[in-house]
DSSP file (Angstrom, degrees, kcal/mol; ACC not computed):
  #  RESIDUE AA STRUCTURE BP1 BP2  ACC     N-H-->O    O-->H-N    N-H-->O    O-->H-N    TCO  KAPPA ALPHA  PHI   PSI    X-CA   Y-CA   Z-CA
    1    1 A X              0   0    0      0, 0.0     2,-0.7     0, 0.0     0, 0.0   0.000 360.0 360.0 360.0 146.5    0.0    0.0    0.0
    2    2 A X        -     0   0    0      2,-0.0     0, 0.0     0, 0.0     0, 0.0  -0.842 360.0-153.0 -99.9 109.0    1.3    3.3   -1.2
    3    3 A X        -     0   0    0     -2,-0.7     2,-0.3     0, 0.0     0, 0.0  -0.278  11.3-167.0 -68.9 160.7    1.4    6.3    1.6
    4    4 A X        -     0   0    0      2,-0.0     2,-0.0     0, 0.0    -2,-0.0  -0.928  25.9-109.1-148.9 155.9    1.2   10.1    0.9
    5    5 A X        -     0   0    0     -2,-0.3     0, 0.0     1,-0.1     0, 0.0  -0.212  27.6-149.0 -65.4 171.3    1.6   13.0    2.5
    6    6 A X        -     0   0    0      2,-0.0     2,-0.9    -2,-0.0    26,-0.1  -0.266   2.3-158.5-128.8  40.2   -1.5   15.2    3.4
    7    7 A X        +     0   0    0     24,-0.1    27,-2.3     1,-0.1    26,-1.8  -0.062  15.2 179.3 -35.7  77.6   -1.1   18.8    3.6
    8    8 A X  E     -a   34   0A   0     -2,-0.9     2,-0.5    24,-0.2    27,-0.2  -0.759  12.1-159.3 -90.5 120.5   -4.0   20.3    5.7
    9    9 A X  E     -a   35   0A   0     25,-1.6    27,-0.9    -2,-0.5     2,-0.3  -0.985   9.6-174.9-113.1 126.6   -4.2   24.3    6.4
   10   10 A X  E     +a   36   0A   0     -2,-0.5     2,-0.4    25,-0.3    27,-0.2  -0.860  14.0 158.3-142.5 106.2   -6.3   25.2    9.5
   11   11 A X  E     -a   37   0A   0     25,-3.1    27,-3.2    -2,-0.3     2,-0.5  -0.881  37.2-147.9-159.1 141.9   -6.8   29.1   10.0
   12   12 A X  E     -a   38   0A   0     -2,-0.4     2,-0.2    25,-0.2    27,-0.1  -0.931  33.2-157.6-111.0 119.4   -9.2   30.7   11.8
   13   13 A X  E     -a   39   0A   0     25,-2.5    27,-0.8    -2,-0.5     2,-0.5  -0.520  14.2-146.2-128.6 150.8   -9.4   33.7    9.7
   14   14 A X  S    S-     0   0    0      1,-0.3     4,-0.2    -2,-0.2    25,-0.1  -0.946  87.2 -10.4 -99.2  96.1  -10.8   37.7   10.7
   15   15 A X    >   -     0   0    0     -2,-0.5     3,-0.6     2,-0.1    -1,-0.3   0.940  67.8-175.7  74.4  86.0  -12.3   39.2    7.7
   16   16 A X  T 3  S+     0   0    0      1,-0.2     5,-0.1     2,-0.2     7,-0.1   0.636  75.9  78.3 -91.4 -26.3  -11.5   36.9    4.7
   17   17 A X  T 3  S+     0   0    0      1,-0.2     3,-0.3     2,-0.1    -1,-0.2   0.863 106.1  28.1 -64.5 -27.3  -13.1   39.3    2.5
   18   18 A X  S <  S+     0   0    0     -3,-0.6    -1,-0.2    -4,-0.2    -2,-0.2   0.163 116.5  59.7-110.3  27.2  -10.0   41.5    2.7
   19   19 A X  S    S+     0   0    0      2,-0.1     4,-0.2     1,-0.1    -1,-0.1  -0.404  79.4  98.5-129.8  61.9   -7.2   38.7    3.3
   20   20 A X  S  > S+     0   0    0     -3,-0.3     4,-3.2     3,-0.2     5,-0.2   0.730  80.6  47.0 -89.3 -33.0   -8.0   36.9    0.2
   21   21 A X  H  > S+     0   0    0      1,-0.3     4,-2.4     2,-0.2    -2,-0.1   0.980 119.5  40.6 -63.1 -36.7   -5.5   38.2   -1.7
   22   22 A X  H  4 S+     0   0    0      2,-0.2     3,-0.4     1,-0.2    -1,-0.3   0.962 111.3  58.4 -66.0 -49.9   -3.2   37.3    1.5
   23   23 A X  H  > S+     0   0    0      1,-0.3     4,-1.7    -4,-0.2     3,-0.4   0.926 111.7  53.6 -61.3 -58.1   -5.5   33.5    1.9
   24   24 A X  H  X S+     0   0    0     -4,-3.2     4,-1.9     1,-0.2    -1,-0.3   0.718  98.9  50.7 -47.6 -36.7   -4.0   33.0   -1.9
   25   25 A X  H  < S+     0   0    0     -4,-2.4    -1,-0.2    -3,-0.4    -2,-0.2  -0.018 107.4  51.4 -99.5  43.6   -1.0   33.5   -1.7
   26   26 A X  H >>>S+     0   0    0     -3,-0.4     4,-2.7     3,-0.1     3,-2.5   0.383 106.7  61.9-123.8 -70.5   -0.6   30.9    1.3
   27   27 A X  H 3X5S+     0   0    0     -4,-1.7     4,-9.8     1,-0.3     3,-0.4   0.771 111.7  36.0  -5.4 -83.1   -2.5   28.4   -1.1
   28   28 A X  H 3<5S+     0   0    0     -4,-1.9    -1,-0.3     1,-0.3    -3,-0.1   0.612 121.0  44.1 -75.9  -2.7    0.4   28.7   -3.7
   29   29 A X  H <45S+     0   0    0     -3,-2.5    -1,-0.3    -5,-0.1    -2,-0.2   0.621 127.6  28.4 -97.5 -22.2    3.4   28.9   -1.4
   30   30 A X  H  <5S-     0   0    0     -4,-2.7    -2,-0.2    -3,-0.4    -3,-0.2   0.795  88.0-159.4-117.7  -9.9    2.4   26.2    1.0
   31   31 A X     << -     0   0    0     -4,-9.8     2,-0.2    -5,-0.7   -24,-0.1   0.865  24.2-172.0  63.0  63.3    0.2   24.1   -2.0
   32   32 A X        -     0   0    0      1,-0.1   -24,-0.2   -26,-0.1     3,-0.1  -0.631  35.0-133.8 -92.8-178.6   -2.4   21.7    1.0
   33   33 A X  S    S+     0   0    0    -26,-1.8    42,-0.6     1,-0.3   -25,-0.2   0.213  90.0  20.5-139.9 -21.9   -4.0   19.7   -0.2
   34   34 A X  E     -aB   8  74A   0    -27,-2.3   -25,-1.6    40,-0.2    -1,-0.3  -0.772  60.1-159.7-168.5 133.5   -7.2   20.9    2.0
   35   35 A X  E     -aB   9  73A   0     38,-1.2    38,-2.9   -27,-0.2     2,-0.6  -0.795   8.2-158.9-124.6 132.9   -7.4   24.5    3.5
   36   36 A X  E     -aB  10  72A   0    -27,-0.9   -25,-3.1    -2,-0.3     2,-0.5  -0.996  16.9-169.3-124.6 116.1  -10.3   24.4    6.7
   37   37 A X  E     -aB  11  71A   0     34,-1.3    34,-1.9    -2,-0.6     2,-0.8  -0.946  13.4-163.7-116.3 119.2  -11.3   28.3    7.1
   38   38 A X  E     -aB  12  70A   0    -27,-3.2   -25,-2.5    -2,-0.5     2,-0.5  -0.863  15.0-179.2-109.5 122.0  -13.3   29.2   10.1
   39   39 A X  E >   -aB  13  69A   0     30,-1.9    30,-1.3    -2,-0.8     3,-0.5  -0.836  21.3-162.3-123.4 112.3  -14.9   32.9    9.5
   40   40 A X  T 3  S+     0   0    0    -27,-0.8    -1,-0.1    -2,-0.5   -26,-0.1   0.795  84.5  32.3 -44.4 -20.4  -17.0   34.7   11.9
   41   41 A X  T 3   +     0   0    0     28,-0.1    -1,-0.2     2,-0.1     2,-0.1   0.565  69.7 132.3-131.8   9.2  -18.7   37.4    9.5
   42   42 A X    <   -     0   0    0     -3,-0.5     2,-0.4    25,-0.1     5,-0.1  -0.422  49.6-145.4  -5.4 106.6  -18.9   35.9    6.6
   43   43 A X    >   -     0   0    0     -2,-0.1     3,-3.0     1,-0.1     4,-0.3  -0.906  25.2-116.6 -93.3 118.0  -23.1   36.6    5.2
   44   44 A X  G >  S+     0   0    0     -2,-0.4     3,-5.3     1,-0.3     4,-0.4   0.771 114.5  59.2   0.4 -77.0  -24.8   33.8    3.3
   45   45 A X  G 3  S+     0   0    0      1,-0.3    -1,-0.3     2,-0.2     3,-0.0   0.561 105.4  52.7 -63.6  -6.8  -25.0   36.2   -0.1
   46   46 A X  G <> S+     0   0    0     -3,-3.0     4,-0.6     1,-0.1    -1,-0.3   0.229  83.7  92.6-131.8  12.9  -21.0   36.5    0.0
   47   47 A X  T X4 S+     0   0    0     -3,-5.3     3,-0.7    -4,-0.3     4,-0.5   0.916  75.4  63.0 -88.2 -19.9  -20.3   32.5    0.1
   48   48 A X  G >4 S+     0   0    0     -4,-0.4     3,-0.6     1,-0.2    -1,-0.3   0.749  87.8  76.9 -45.3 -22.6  -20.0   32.2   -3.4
   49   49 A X  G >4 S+     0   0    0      1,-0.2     3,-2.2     2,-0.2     4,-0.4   0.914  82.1  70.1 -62.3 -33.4  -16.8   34.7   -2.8
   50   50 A X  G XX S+     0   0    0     -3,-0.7     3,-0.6    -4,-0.6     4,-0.5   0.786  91.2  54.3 -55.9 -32.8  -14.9   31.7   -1.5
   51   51 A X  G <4 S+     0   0    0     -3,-0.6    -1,-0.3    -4,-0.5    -2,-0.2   0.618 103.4  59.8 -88.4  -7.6  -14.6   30.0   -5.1
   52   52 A X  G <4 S+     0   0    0     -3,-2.2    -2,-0.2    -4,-0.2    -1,-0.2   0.398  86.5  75.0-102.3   0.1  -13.1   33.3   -6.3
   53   53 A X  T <4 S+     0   0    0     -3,-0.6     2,-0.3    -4,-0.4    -2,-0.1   0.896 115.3   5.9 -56.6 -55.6   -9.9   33.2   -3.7
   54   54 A X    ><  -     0   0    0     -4,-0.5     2,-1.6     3,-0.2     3,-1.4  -0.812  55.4-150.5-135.3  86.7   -8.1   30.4   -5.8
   55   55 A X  T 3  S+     0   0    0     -2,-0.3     3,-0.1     1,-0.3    -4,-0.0   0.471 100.4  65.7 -63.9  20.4   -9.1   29.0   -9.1
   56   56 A X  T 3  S+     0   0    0     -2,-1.6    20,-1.5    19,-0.0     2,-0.3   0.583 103.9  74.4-121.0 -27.3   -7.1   25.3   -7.8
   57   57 A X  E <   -C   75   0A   0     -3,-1.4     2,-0.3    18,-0.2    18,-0.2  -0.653  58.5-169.5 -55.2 133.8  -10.0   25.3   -5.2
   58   58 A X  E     -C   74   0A   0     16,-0.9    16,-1.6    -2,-0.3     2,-0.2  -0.949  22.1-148.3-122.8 150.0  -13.4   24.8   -4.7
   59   59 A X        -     0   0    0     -2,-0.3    14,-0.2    14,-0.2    12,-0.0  -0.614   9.3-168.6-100.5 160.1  -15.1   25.8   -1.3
   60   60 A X        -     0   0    0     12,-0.3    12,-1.4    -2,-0.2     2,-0.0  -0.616  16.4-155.5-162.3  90.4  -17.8   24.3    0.2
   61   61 A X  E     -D   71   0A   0     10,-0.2     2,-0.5   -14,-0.1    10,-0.2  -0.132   9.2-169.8 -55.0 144.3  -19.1   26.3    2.9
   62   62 A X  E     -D   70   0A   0      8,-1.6     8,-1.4    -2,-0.0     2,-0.2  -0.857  13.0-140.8-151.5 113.1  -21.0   25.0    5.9
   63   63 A X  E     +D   69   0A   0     -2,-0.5     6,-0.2     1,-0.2     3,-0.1  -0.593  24.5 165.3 -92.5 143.9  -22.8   26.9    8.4
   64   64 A X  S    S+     0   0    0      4,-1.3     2,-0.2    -2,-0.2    -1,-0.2   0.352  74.2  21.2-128.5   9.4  -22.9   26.1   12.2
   65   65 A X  S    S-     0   0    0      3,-0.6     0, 0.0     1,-0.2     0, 0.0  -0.765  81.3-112.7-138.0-169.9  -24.1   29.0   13.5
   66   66 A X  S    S+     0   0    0     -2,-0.2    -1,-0.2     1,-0.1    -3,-0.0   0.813 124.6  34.7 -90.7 -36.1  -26.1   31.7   12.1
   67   67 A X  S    S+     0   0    0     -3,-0.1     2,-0.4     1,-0.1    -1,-0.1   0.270 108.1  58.1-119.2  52.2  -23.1   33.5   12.7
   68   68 A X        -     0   0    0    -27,-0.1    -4,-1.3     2,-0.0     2,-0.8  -0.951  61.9-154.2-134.1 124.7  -19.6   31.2   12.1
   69   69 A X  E     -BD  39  63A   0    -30,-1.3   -30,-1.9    -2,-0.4     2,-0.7  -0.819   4.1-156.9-105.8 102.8  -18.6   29.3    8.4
   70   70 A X  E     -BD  38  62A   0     -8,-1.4    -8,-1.6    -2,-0.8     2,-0.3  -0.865  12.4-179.1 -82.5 131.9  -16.6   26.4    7.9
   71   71 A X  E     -BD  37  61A   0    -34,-1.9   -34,-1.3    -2,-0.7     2,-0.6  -0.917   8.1-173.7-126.4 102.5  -15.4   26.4    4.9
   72   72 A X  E     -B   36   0A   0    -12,-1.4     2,-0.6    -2,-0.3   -12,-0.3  -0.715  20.2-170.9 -91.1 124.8  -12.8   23.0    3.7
   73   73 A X  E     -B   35   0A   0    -38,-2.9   -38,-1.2    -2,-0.6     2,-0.4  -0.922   3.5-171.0-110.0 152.0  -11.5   23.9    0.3
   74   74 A X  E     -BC  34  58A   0    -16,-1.6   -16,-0.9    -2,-0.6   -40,-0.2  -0.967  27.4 -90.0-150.5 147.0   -9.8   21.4   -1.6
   75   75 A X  E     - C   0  57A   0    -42,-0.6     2,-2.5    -2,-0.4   -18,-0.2   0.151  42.8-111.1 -39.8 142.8   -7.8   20.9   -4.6
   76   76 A X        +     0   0    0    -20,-1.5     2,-0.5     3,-0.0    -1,-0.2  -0.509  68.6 138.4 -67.3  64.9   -9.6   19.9   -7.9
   77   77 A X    >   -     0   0    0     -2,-2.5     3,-1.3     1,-0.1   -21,-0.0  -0.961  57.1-145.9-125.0 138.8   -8.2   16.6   -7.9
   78   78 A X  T 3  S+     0   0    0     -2,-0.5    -1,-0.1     1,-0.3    -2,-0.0   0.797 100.7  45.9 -65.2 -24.9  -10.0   13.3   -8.8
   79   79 A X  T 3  S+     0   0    0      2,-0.1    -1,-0.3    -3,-0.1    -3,-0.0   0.226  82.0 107.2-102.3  -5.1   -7.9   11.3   -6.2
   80   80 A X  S <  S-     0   0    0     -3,-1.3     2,-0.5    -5,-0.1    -6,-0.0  -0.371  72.1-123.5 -90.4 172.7   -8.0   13.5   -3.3
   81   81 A X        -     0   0    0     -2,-0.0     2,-0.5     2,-0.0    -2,-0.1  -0.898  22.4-137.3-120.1 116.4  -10.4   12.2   -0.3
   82   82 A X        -     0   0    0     -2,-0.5   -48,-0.0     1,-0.1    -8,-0.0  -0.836  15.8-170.2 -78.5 132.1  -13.2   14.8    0.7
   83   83 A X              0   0    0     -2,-0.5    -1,-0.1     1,-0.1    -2,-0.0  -0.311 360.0 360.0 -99.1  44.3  -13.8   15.2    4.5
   84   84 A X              0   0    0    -12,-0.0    -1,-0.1     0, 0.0   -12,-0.1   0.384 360.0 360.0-101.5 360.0  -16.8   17.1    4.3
C-alpha cells in the first residue's frame, strides 16, 4: 500500500473578505492539499466569494451557526479524499 503525505491548512481567519488576496498566496506557497477556514462574519449572499480566492479550489461552505462558516476547500483533484 502506497502512503502520501496530506497537507491540511487550518486558520481561523478575521475578515477573509479583505485577506484573500493574503489566503492566496498561502494556497500557492504552501500548495495543501485541503485548507479548513473558520470565518465569523462571513453573510450567506457572499459565500459564493470563496470559489473566487483560488481557481485550484473549490469551497464548500458550511454553516454552524447563524453566525460562524466552515469552509474545507480542496484541490480539484479526482484522487483527493473529501472530509466534508
Amino acid at each position: 500500500m502506497e502512503t502520501r503525505e496530506l497537507r491540511i491548512l487550518n486558520w481561523n481567519i478575521r475578515g477573509i473578505m479583505s485577506s484573500a488576496l493574503c489566503l492566496s498566496n498561502i494556497l500557492d506557497s504552501k500548495k495543501p492539499d485541503v485548507a479548513v477556514i473558520c470565518e465569523h462574519k462571513l453573510s450567506n449572499p457572499n459565500l459564493t466569494f470563496l470559489d473566487s480566492i483560488h481557481s485550484d479550489y473549490k469551497a464548500y461552505p458550511s454553516r454552524l451557526t447563524t453566525d460562524v462558516t466552515n469552509t474545507v476547500a480542496k484541490k480539484k483533484k479526482k484522487d483527493l479524499i473529501q472530509f466534508v
